[in-house]
C-alpha atoms as one frame of an Amber mdcrd trajectory, in Angstrom:
protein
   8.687  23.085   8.215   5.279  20.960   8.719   4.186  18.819  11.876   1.682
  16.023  10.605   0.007  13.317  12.035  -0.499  11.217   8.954  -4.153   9.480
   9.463  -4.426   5.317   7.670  -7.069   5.085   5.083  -7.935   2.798   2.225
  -6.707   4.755  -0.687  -3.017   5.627  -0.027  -0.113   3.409   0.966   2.106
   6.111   2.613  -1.030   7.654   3.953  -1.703   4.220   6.053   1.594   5.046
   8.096   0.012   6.840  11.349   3.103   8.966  13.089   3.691  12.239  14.434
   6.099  14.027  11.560   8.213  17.050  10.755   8.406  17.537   6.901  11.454
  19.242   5.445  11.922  20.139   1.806  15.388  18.645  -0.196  17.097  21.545
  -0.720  18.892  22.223  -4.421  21.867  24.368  -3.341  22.066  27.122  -5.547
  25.964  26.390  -6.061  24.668  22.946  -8.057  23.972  23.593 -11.665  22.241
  20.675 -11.835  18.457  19.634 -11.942  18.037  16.664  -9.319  16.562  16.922
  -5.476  19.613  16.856  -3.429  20.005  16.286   0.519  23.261  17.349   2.033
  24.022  13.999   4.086  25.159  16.430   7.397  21.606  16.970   7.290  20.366
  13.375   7.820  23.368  13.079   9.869  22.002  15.548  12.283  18.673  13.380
  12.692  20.397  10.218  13.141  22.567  11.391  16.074  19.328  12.426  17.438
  17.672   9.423  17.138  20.472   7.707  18.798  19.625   9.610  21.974  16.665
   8.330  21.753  17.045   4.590  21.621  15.851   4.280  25.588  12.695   4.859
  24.432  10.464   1.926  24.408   7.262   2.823  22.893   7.978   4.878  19.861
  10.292   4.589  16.768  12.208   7.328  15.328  12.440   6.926  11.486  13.345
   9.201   8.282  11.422   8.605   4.819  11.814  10.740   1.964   8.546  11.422
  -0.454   7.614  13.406  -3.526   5.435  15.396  -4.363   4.395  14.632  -7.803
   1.349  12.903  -8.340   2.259   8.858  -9.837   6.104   8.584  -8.092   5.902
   5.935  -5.872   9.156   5.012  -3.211  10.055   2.338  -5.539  11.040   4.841
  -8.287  13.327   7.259  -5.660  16.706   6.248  -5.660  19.511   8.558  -3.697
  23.318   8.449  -4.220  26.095   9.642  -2.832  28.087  11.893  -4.628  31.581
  10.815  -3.433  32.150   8.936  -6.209  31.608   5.692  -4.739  28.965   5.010
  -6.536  26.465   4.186  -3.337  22.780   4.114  -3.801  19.995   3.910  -1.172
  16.642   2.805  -2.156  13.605   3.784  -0.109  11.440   1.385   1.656   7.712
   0.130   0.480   6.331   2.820   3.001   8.839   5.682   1.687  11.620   5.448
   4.897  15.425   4.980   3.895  17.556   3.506   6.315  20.891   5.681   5.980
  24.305   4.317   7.984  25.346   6.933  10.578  28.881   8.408   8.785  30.340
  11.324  10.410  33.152  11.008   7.746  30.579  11.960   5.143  29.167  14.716
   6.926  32.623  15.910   7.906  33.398  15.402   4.004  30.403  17.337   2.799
  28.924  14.617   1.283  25.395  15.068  -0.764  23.449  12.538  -1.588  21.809
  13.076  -5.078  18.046  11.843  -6.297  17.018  10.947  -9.585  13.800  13.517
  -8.971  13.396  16.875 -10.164  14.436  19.423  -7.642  11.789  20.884  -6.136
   9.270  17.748  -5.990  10.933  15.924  -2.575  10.908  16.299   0.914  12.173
  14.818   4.170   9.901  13.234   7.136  11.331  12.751  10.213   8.615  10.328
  12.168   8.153   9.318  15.332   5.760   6.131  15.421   3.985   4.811  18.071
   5.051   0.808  18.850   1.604  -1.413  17.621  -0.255  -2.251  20.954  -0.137
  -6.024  20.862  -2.253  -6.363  23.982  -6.284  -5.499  24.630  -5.485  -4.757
  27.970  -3.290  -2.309  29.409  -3.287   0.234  32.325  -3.841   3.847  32.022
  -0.364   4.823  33.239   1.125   2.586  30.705  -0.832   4.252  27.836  -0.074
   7.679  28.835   3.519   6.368  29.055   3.530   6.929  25.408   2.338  10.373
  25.638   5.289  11.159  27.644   7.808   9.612  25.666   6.120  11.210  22.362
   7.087  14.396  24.393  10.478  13.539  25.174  11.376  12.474  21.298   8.928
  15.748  19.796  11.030  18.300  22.678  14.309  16.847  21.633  13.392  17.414
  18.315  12.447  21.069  18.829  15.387  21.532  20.016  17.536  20.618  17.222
  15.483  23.269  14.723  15.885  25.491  17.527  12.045  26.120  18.326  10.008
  25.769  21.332   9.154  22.182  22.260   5.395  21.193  21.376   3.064  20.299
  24.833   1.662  16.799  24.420  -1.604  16.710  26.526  -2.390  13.022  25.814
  -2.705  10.631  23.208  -5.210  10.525  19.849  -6.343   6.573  18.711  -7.498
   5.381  15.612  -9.607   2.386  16.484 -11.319   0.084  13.327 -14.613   0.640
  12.280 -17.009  -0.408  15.713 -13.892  -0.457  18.018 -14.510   1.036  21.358
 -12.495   1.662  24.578 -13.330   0.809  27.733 -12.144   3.101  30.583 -12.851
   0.873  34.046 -12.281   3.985  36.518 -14.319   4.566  39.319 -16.715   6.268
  37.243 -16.608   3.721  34.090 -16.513   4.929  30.833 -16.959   3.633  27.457
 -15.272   5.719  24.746 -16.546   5.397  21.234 -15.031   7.028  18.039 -15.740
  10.078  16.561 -16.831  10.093  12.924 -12.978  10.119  11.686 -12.499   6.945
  13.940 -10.324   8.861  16.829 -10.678   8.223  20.169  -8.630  11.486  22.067
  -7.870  10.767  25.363  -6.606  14.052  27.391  -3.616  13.352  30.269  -5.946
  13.408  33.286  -3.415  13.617  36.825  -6.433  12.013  39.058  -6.306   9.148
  36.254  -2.907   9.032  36.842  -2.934   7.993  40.334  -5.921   6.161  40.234
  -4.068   3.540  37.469  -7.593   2.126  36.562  -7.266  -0.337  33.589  -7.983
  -0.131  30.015  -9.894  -2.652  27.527  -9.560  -2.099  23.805 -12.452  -3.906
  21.880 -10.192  -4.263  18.880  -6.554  -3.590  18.634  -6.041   0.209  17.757
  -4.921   1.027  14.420  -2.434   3.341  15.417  -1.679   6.458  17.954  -0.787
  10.309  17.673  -0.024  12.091  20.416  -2.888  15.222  21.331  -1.414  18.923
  20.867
């Protein structure tokens, strides 16, 4: 498995989505004869009980897209059906996610849900996104907020693939192109992007308590929590 923080940029639509992600390959069981990227649905299942533990969570969104790696295949071209004979299909979203219904008959059932991709050429994100910041003003406690609750969602996740949770020791920003952040504590600070664009601001505990406020010149473009 593969954490990511997927970074925007100009030249890729799935690269523009900016979340913290765990990549998992579709697996082919080797009792299939056939040819075609399969996902056991228990597996999904598993992810969307967790995400359902995580619905008090206010500042990020859980989500689960599914993406290929072969050069040309956009989401548009991935469809995924279930092999119960029903007949149901689930087409992926412009940005690659697929919204699948929580069905612990089909898990129970051993249900698989079957691409029209070559095995071997698709894999599973599970992505936690940070809510846009609507505001230009906020408080440093109520930024850092969202380093916490990145924690919460990336420990439960840990959990689940039985591995040590990650330590989240703040928040990374992508701010547009002159965007800066200003930091009114009692020693003011103005923080300016590196050459990538990315403000990181570390969880400080005396910033904390102070709760000084925080002015965005320009909305950021997206946040990653800081491992």
């Amino acid at each position: 498995m593969t954490y990511i923080g997927y970074m925007p940029n100009t030249t890729s639509a799935r690269a523009r989505r900016f979340a913290f992600c765990l990549v998992l390959g579709l697996l082919a069981p080797h009792s299939y004869a056939q040819d075609s990227a399969r996902l056991p649905y228990d597996v999904a299942y598993r992810f969307l009980q967790l995400f359902e533990t995580l619905e008090h969570l206010e500042r990020i969104t859980p989500s689960m897209a599914i993406a290929s790696t072969q050069p040309g295949v956009t989401p548009a071209d991935i469809e995924l059906t279930l092999d119960d004979g029903s007949g149901t299909t689930f087409r992926l979203e412009k940005n690659g996610s697929i919204d699948l219904p929580s069905n612990p008959s089909w898990a129970d059932s051993g249900a698989t849900l079957v691409s029209n991709q070559p095995k071997g050429t698709m894999r599973l994100e599970i992505e936690f996104k940070a809510v846009p910041i609507t505001s230009r003003q906020t408080t440093y406690s109520n930024l850092m907020a969202l380093a916490s609750e990145f924690g919460e969602a990336m420990a439960a996740l840990a959990e689940l693939q039985g591995n040590s949770p990650p330590t989240v020791n703040g928040l990374t920003i992508q701010m547009p192109p002159g965007g800066t952040i200003e930091l009114l504590a009692k020693r003011k600070q103005t923080l300016e992007p590196n050459s990538a664009g990315l403000v990181v601001m570390k969880t400080d505990q005396r910033l904390l308590k102070e709760n000084p406020e925080i002015i965005f010149s320009e909305l950021p473009l997206g946040i990653l929590p800081l491992q």
